[in-house]
C-alpha positions as CSV (number, residue, x, y, z in Angstrom):
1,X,114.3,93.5,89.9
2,X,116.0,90.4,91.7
3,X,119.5,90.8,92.0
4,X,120.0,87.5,89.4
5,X,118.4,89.7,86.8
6,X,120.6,92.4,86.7
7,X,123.1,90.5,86.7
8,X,121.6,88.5,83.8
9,X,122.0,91.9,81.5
10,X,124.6,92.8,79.4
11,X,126.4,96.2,80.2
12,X,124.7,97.8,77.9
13,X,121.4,96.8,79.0
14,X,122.6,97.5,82.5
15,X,122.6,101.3,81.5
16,X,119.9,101.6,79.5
17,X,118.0,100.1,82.4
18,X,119.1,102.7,84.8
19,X,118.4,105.5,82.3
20,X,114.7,103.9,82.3
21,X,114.5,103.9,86.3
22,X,115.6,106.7,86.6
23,X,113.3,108.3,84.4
24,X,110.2,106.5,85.9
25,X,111.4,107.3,89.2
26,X,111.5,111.2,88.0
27,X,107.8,111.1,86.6
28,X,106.7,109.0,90.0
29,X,108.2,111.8,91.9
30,X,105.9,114.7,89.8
31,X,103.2,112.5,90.1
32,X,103.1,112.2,93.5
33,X,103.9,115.8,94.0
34,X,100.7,117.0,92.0
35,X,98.3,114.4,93.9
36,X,99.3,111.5,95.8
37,X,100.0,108.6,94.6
38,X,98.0,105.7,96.2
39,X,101.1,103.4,97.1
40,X,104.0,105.5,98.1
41,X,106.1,102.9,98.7
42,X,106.4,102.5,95.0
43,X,109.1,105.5,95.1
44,X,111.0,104.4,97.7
45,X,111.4,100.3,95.3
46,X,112.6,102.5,92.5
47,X,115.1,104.5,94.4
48,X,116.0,100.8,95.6
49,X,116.5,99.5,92.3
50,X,117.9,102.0,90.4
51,X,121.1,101.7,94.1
52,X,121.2,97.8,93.1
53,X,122.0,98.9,89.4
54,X,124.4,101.0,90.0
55,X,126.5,98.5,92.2
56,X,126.5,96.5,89.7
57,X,127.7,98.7,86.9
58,X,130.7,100.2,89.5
59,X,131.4,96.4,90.5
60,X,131.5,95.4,86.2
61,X,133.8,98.7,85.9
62,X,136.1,97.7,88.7
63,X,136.6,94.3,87.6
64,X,137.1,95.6,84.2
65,X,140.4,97.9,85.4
């Protein structure tokens, strides 16, 4: 996800989002672990995306105080 997309989603979208990542990232992580996945660079995105959503929510909840 682009940067302008997660700031395009609602707070509530923002953490259903990284529940989501987080859980894919979890199953990618098995996955790889019982066979290697063909593109391992996939893991290392996810963790990537899953750090931009979380700025974002502690930037929303700072601005919020």
């Amino acid at each position: 996800m682009k940067n302008k997309d997660i700031m395009a989603l609602s707070d509530a979208e923002l953490l259903d989002k990284i529940k989501e990542e987080k859980a894919a990232l979890g199953k990618l992580k098995v996955n790889h672990n019982v066979s290697p996945i063909e593109n391992p660079i996939t893991i290392r995105n996810a963790r990537k995306t899953i750090a931009r959503l979380a700025t974002e929510a502690t930037k929303r909840k700072k601005a919020s105080k």
